[in-house]
C-alpha positions as CSV (number, residue, x, y, z in Angstrom):
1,X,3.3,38.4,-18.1
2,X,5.5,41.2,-19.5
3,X,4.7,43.5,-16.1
4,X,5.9,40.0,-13.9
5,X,9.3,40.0,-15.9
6,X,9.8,43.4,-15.1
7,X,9.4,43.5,-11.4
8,X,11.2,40.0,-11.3
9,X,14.4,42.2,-13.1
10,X,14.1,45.3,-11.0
11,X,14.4,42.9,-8.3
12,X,17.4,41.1,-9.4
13,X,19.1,44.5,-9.4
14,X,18.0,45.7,-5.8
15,X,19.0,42.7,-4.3
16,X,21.0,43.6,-0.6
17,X,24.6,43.7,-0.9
18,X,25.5,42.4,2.8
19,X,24.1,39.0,2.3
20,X,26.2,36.7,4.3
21,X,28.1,34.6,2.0
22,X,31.8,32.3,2.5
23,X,34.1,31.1,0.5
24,X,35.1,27.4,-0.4
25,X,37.8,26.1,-2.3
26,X,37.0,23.5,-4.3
27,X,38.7,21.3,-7.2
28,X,40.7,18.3,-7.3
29,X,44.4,17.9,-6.6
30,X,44.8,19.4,-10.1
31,X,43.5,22.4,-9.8
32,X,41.1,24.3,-6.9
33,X,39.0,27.7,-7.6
34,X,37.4,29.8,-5.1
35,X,33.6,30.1,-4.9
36,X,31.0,31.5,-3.1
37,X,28.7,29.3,-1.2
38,X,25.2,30.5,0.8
39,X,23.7,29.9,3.2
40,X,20.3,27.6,2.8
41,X,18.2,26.2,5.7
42,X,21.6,26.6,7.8
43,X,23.7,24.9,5.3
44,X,26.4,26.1,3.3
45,X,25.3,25.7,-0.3
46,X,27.6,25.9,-3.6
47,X,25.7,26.3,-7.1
48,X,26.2,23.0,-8.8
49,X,27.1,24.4,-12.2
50,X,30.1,26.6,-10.3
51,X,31.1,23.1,-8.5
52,X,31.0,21.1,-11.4
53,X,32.9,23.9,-13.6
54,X,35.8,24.0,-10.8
55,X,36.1,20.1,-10.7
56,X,36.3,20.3,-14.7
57,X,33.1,18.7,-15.4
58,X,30.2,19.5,-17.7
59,X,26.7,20.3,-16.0
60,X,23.3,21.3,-17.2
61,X,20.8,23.2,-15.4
62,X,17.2,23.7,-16.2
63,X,15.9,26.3,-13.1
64,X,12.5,25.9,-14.3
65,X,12.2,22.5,-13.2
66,X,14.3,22.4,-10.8
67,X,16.7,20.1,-12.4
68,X,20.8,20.1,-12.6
69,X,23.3,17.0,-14.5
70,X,26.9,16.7,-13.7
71,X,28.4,14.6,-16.3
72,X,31.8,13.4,-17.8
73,X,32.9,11.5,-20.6
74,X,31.2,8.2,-19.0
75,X,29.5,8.9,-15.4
76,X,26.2,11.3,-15.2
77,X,24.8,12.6,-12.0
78,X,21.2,14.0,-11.6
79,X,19.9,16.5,-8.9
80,X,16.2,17.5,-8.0
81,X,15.5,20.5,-6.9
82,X,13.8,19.8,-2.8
83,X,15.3,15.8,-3.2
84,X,17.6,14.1,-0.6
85,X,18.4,11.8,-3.3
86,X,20.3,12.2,-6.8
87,X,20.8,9.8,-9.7
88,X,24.7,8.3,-10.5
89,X,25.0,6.2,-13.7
90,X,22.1,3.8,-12.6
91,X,22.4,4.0,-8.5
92,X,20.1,6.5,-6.4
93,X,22.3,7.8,-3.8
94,X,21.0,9.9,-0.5
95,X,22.6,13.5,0.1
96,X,23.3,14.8,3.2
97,X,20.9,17.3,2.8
98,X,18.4,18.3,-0.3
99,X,19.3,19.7,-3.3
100,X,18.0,23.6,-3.3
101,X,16.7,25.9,-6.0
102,X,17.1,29.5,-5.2
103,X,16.5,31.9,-8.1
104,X,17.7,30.9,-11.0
105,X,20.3,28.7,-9.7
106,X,20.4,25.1,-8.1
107,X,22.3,24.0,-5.2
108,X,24.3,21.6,-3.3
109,X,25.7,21.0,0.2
110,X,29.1,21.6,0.1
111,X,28.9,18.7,2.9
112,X,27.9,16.9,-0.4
113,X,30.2,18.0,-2.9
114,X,33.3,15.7,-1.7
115,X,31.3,13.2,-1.5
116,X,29.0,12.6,-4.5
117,X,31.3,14.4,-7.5
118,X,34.0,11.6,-7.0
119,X,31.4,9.1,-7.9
120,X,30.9,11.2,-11.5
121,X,34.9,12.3,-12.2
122,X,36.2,9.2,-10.5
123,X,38.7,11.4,-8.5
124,X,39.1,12.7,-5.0
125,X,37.3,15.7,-4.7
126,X,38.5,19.0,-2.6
127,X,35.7,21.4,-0.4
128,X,37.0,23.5,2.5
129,X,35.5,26.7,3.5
130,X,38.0,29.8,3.7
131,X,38.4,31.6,6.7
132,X,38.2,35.3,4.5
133,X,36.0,38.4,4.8
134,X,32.4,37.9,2.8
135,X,33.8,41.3,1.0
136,X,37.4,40.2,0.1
137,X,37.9,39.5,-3.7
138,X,41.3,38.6,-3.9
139,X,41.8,35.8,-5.7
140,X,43.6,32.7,-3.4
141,X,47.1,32.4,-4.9
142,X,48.8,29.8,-6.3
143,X,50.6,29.5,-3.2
144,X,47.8,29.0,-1.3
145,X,46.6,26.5,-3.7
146,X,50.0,23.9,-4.2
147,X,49.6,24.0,-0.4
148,X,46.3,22.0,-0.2
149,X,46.0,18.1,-0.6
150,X,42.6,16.6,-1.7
151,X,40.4,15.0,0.3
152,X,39.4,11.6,0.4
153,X,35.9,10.8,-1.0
154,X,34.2,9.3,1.7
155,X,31.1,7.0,1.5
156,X,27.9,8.8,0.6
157,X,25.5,7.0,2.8
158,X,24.2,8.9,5.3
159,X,21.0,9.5,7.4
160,X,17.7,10.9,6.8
161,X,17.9,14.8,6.5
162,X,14.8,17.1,6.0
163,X,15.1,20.4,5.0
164,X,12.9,23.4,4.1
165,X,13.9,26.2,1.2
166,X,15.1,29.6,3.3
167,X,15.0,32.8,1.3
168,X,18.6,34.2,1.4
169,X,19.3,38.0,0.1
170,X,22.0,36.8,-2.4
171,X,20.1,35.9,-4.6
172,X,16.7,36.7,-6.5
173,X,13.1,35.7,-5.0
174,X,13.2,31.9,-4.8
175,X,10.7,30.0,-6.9
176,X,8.1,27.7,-5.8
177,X,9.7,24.9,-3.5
178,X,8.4,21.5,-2.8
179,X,6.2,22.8,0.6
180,X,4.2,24.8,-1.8
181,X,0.3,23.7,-2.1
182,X,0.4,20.5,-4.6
183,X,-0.2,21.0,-8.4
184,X,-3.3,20.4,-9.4
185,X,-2.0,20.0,-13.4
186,X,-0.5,17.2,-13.9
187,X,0.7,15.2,-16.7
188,X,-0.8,11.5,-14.7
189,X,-4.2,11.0,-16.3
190,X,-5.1,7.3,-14.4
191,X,-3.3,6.1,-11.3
192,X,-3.6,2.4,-9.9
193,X,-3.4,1.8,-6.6
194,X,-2.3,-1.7,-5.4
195,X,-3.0,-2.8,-1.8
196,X,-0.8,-5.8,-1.1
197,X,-2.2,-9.3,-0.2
198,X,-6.1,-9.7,0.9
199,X,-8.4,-12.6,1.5
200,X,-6.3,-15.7,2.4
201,X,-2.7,-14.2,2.5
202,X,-2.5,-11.7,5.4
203,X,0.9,-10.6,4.0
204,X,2.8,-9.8,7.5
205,X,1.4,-10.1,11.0
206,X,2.5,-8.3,14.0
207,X,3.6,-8.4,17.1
208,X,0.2,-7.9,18.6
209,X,-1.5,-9.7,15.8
210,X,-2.3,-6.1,13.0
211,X,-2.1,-7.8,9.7
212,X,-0.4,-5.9,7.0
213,X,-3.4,-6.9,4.1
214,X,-5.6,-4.6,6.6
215,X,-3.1,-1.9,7.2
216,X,-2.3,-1.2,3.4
217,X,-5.8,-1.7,2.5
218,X,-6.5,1.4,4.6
219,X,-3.7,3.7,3.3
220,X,-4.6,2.7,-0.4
221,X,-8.4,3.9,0.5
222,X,-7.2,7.3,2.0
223,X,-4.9,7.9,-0.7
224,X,-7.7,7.3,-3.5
225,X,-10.1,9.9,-1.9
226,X,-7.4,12.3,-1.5
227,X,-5.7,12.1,-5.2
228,X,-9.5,12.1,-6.3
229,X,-10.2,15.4,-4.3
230,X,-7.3,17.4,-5.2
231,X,-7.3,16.8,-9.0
232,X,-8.6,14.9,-12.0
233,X,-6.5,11.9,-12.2
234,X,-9.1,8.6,-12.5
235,X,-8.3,6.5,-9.8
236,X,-8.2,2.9,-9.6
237,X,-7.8,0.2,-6.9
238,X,-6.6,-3.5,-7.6
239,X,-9.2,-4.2,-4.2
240,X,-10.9,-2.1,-2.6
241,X,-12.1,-4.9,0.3
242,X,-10.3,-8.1,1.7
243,X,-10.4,-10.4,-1.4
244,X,-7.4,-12.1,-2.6
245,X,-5.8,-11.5,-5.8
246,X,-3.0,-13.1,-8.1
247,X,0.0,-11.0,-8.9
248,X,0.2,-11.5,-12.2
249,X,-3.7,-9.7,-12.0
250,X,-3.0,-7.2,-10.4
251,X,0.1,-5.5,-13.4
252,X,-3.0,-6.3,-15.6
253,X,-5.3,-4.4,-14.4
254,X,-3.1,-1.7,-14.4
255,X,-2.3,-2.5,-18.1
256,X,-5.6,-2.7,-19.4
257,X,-6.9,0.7,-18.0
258,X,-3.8,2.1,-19.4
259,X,-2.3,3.3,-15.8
260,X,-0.1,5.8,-16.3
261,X,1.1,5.0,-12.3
262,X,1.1,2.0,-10.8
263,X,1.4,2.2,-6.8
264,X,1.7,-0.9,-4.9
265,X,1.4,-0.8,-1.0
266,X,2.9,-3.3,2.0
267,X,4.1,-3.0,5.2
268,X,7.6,-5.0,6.3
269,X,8.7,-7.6,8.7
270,X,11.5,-8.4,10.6
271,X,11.8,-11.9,9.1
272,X,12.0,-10.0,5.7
273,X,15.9,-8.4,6.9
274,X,19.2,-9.6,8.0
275,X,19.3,-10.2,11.8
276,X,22.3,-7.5,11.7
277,X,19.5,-5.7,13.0
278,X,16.9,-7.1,15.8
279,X,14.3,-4.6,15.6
280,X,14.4,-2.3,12.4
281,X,11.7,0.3,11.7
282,X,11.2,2.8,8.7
283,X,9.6,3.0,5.1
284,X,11.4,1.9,2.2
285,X,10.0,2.6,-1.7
286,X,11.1,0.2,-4.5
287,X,11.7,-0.1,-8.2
288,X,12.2,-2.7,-10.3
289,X,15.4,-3.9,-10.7
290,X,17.7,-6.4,-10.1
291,X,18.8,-6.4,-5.8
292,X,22.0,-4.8,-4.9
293,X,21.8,-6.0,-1.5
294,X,20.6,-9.5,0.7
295,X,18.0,-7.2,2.5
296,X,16.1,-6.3,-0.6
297,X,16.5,-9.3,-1.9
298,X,14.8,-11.4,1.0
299,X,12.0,-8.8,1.5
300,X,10.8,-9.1,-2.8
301,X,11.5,-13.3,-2.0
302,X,8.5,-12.7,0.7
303,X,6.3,-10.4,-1.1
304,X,6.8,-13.0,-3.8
305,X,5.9,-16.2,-2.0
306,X,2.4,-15.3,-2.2
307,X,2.6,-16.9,-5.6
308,X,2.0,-20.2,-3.3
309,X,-1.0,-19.5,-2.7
310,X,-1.9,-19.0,-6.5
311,X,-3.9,-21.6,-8.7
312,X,-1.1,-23.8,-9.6
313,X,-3.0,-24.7,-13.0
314,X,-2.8,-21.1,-14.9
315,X,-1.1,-20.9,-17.9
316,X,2.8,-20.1,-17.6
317,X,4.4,-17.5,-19.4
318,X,5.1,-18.2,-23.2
319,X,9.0,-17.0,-24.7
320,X,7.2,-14.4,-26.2
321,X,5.2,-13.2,-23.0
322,X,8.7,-13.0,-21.0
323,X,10.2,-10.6,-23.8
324,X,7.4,-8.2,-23.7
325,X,7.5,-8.0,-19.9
326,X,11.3,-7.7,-20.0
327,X,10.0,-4.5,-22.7
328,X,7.9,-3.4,-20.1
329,X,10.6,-3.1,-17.1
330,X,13.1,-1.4,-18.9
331,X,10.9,0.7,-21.0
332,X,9.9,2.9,-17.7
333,X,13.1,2.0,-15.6
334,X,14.0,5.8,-15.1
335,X,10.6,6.4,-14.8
336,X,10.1,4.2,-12.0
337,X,13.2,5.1,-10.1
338,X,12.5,8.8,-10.8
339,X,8.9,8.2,-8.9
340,X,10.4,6.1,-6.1
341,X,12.7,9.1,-5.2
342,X,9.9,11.2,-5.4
343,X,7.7,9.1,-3.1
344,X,10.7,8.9,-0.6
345,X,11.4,12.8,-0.5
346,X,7.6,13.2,0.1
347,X,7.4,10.4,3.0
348,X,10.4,11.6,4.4
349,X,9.2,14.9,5.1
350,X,6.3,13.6,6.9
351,X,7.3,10.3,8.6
352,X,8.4,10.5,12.3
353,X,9.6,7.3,11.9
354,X,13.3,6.5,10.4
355,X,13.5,6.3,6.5
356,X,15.7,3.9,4.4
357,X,15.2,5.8,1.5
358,X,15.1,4.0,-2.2
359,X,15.6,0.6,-3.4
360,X,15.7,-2.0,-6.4
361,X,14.2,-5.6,-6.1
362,X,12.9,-7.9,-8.8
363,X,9.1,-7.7,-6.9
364,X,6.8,-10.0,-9.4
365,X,4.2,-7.9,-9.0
366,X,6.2,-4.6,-10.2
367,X,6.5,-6.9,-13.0
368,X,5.3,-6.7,-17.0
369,X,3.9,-3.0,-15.7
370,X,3.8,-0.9,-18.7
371,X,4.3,2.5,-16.6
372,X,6.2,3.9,-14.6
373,X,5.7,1.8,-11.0
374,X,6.5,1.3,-7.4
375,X,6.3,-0.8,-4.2
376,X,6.2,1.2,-0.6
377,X,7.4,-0.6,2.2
378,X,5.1,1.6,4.9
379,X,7.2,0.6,7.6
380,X,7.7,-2.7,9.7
381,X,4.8,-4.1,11.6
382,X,7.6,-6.5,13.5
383,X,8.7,-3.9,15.1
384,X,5.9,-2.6,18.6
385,X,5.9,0.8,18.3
386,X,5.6,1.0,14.7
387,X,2.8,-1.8,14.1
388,X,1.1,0.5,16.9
389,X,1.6,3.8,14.3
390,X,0.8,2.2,11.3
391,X,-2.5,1.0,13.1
392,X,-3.6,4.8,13.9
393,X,-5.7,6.2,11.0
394,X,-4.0,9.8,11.6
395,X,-0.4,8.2,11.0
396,X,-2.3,6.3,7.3
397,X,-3.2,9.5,6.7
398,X,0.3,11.2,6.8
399,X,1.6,8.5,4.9
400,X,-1.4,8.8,2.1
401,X,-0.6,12.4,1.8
402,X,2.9,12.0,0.8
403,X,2.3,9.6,-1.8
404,X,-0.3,11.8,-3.0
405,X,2.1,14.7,-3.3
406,X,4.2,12.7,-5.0
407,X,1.7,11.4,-7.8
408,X,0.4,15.1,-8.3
409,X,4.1,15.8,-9.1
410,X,4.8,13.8,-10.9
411,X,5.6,14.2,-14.9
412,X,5.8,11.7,-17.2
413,X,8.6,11.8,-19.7
């Protein structure tokens, strides 16, 4: 271990000077700084600690694993290392491009910086690469400086980027990225998998008649054998054949063997969205949590209707029952949303079909989970040429392979 540090020192000291670096000024109307941004996967990239020190905010960074927080006096941000996706306050909000770990520092887009910081400081926020020399020093006057005006934070939605950690000769040896071989430690002891519908509810039908029960049924097989052949994790299926099962049994299953992840797989529908779109297509993963929008709200009210077809004579919920699930959701809310981004990154970087990133709907059967737990929209069977992928055992198997990265990943708090 001590011979490792040393060569990992020696080269932090032979690093090549003639790295091609710019500079970026950066601040708020207040004040702006000059710093030195790289260049990552073709990007510009800013460390986040320099960004959030010239914007006058506080930020933590933890290299090891791969983690940076921007914070103020009432806002908090939070950036993975190899995610499209960060954390504000309690929304999960998609980058331009992924967060990047190089050495000992993490990074952002300076295509992100303007437009992701304003959500923390709750001021406009000022990036703009300067046209200098990559060996001038000379500090930008104040001249200079009173000069600029701050931009205008713009919105921070923005489509599906993939990107891939470059090695750059400003700084030392990267660590291990994301496209590294999965871990085979892991923190997850039992996993759950939950294949919507079965039996009597086909769950959603295409156009040519695939039915989503069969479709998820499939995945949720695949991804079994493949979490069972790359590590230790016990793994657990709510059905592993077309029976039909309550909602409320399927959270206790995972309950009572003591999941520590609880996956739950479906495939969309167009009558599940607004019509603002006639044909959509892509994945979407979900938490639990209370809708932000009419679209998640409409596809949990038809994951939920299957309750309809449940025997009408069981037992409701007692006073006391609803306060332990309510215990349950919020006791691994960060968890949850922490997984979902996870999931997202990993089926994002394997999907060649659009991605809609993460969500939050109150989906019953995300309900009373006591772990950390999801629901993956695979994509939309209403739509021809995606029911035709999600039929194809190769494309299942692409989409099983990035939820098993993700689970192999993943570490429990």
């Amino acid at each position: 271990m001590k011979l490792v540090r040393f060569f990992l020192i020696l080269s932090f000291l032979f690093l090549s000077s003639d790295a091609a670096t710019s500079k970026w000024l950066v601040g708020t109307g207040e004040t702006l700084d000059t710093l030195s941004a790289i260049q990552l996967d073709g990007s510009e990239y800013i460390s986040i600690t320099s960004a959030a020190t010239a914007i006058g905010l506080e930020a933590k960074s933890d290299p090891l694993n791969g983690i940076a927080s921007v914070s103020d006096q009432e806002s908090r941000a939070e950036f993975h290392a190899g995610s499209s996706f960060c954390k504000c306050d309690e929304d999960v909000v998609r980058l331009s491009h992924s967060v990047k770990r190089s050495g000992t520092r993490i990074f952002i887009s300076c295509e992100d910086i303007p437009n992701i910081f304003p959500m923390i400081s709750g001021d406009s926020v000022f990036a703009k690469p300067l046209d200098l020399p990559v060996s001038d020093s000379v500090k930008q006057s104040s001249a200079v400086t009173d000069s600029v005006k701050p931009a205008k934070a713009i919105s921070h939605q923005q489509t599906k980027t993939t990107a891939v950690e470059k090695k750059t000769d400003d700084d030392p040896p990267a660590e291990p990225t994301d496209k590294n071989p999965v871990h085979i430690k892991t923190s997850v002891k039992t996993v759950v998998i939950d294949p919507g519908h079965g039996g009597m509810d086909p769950g959603a039908i295409g156009v040519s008649g695939v039915q989503e029960k069969d479709i998820v049924l499939s995945i949720g097989t695949m991804l079994r054998s493949m979490i069972k052949s790359k590590s230790s994790i016990k793994v657990l299926m709510t059905r592993d054949k077309d029976i039909f099962i309550p909602l409320r049994d399927r959270t206790k299953f995972a309950n009572d063997h003591k999941a520590d992840l609880f996956i739950s797989i479906h495939a969309n529908s167009i009558g599940r969205t607004t019509a603002k779109d006639d044909n959509p297509e892509g994945f979407r993963v979900y938490f639990l949590s209370q809708a932000k929008n009419e679209d998640d709200k409409r596809v949990a009210m038809f994951e939920n209707t299957v309750v309809e077809l449940e025997n009408k004579d069981k037992k409701k919920r007692s006073h006391i029952d609803n306060i332990l699930f309510d215990m349950a959701n919020n006791e691994h809310l960060s968890e949850s949303q922490d997984f979902s981004i996870a999931v997202a990154d990993e089926m994002a970087g394997t999907s060649t079909r659009y991605g809609k990133g993460v969500g939050q709907a109150n989906f019953w059967v995300l309900n009373g989970a006591w772990m950390p737990s999801v629901l993956v929209e695979t994509g939309f069977v209403s739509n021809k040429a995606e029911e035709k992928q999600l039929a194809t055992a190769s494309y299942q198997r692409k989409l099983a392979s990035a939820m098993c990265n993700a689970v192999l990943k993943f570490k429990k708090k």
